[in-house]
C-alpha positions as CSV (number, residue, x, y, z in Angstrom):
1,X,-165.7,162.2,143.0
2,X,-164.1,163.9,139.9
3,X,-160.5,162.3,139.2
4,X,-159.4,166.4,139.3
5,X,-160.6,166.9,142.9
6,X,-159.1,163.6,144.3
7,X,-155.9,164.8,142.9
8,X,-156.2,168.1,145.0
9,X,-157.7,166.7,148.2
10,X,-154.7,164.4,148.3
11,X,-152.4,167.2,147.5
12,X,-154.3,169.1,150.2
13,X,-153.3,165.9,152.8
14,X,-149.8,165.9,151.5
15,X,-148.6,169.7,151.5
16,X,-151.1,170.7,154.4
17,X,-149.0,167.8,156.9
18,X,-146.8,169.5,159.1
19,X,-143.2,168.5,158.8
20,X,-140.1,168.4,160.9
21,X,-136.9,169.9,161.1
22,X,-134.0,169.2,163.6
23,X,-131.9,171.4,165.8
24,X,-128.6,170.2,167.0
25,X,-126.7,171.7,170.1
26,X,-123.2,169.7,170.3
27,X,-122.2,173.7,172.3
28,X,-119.1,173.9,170.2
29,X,-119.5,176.6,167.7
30,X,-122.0,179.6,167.7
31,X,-124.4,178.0,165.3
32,X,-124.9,175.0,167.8
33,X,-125.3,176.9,171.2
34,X,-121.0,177.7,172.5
35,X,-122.7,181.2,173.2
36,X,-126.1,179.9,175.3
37,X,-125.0,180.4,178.7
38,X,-124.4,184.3,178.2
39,X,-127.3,185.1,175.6
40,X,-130.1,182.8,174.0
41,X,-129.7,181.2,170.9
42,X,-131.6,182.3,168.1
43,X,-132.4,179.7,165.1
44,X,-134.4,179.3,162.1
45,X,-137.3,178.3,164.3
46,X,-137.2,180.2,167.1
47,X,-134.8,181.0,169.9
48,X,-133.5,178.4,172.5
49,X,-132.9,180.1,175.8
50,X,-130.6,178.5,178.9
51,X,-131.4,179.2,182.6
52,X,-128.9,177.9,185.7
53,X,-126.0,176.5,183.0
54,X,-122.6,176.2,182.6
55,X,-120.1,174.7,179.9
56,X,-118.1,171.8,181.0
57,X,-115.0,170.3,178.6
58,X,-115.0,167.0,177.9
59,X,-111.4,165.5,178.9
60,X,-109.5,162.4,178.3
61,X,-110.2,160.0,181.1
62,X,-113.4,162.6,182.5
63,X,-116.6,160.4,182.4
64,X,-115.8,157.8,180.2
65,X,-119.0,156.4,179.7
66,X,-119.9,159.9,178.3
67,X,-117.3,160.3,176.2
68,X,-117.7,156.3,174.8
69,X,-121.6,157.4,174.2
70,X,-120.3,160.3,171.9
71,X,-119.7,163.3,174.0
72,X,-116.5,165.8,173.1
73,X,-115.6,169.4,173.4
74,X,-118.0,171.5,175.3
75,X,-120.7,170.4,177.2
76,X,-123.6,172.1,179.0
77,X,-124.2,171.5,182.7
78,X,-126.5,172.7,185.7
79,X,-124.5,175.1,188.3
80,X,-125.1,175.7,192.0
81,X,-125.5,173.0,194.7
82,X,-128.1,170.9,194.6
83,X,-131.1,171.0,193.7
84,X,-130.4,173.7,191.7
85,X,-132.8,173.2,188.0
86,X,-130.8,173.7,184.5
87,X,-133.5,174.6,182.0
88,X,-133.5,174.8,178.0
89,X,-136.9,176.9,177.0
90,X,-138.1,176.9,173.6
91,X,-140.6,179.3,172.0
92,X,-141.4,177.1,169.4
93,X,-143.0,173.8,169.3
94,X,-141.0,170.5,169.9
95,X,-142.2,166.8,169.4
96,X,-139.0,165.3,170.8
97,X,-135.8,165.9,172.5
98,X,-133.0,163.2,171.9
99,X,-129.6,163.8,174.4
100,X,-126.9,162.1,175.9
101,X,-126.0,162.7,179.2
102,X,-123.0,162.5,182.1
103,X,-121.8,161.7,185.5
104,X,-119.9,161.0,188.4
105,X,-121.4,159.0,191.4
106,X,-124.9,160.9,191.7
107,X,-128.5,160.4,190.0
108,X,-130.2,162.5,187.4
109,X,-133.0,163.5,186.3
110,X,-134.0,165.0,183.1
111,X,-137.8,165.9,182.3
112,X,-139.9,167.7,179.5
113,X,-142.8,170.6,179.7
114,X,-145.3,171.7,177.8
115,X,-145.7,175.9,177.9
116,X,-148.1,175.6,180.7
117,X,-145.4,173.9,182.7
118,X,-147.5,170.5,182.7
119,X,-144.3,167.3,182.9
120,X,-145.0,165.3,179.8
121,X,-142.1,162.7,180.2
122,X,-139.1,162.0,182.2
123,X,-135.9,159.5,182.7
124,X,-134.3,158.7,185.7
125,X,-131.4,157.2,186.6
126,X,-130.0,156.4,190.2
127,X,-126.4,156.2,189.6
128,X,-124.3,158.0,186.5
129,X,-120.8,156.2,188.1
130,X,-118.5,154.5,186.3
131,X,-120.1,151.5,183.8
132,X,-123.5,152.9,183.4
133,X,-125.0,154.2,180.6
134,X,-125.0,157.7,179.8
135,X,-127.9,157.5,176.7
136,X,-128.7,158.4,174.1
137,X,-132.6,159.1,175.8
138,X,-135.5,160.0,173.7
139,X,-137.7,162.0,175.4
140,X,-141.5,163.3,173.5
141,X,-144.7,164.7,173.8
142,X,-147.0,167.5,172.2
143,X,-145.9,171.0,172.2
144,X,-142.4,170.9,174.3
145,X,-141.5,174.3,176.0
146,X,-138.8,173.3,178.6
147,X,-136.2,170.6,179.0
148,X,-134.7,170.6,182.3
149,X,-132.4,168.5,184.4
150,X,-130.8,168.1,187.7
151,X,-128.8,165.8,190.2
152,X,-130.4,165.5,193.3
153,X,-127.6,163.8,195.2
154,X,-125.5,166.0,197.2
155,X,-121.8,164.8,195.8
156,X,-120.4,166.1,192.7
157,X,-123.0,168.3,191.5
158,X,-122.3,167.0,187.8
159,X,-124.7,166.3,185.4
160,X,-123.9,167.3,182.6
161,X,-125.7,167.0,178.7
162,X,-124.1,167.0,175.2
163,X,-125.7,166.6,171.4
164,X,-129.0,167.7,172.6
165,X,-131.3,167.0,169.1
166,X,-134.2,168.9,169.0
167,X,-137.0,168.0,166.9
168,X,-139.6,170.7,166.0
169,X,-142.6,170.6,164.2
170,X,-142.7,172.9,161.5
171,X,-146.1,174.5,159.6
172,X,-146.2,174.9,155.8
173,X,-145.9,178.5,155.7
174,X,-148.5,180.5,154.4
175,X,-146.9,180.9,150.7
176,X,-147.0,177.6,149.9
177,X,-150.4,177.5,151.4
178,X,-151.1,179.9,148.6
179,X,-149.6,178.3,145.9
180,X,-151.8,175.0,147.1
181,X,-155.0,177.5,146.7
182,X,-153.7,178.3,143.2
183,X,-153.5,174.7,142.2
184,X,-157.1,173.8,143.6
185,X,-158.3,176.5,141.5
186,X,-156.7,175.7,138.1
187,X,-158.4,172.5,137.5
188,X,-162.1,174.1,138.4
189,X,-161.4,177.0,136.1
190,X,-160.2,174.5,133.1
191,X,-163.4,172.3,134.2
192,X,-165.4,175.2,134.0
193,X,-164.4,176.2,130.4
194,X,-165.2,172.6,129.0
């Protein structure tokens, strides 16, 4: 194989890889969700919309195994009585979802979809009291649409999640597709003149 087109082929593996970029939501300013629960947040990649949520405020002394795992300011919780389903919906691609989470005395559960609703992982934990762990939790798979959690328990109805980091997988877009097209070709028109 010419030196010239192992050069581009390689190029072609390095700029055609998709890449990713990372989308925080701590819910305490508008550019990191604070305005999600009335309308849906719109980002660089695509807009993040909420669905049976409300803020909570992390307090001294409130969940301290929350607050020791990072959590402060606003939070974002699931409302109604159990088993009422918060929901963060995506209409963009995510590889993986990285949270922490709270609690009182009840479970939770917190699980991923793709856009045809199909669970691709989950974490459970019986008991969010005092002493456990509250994260942080990685969860992944291909193509993410949903991230949704509850308490099933019937006490407290408090589950609540904070620096939610979404990881997207992002496209080259098409210009710098172009521009790799425009590369490929220089080296067959110079090979071409010889």
């Amino acid at each position: 194989m010419k030196a010239w087109m192992t050069t581009a082929l390689v190029s072609l593996s390095l700029t055609g890889s998709v890449s990713a970029a990372v989308i925080t939501l701590d819910f305490d300013s508008a550019a990191t969700g604070s305005g999600i629960v009335a309308a849906p947040l719109v980002t660089a990649l695509g807009t993040i919309t909420a669905t049976n949520v409300e803020f909570w405020t992390v307090a001294s002394g409130n969940d301290p195994d929350f607050i020791a795992a990072g959590a402060s300011g606003n939070t974002i919780d699931f409302t109604g009585t159990s088993p009422t389903v918060a929901r963060l919906s995506f209409d963009f691609d995510v590889s993986s979802i990285r949270l922490i989470y709270g609690g009182n005395d009840g479970d939770i559960t917190i699980r991923i979809r793709d856009g045809a609703n199909n669970l691709l992982d989950s974490f459970y934990q019986a008991n969010t009291g005092s002493a456990q762990p509250a994260g942080p939790i990685t969860l992944s798979g291909a193509g993410i649409r949903s991230l949704e959690w509850f308490e099933s328990a019937a006490n407290n109805q408090f589950a609540p999640l904070d620096n939610v980091e979404i990881t997207a997988s992002v496209v080259p877009e098409p210009a710098t597709l172009a521009l790799l097209g425009l590369g490929l070709a220089g080296p067959a028109a110079a090979r071409r003149r010889r």
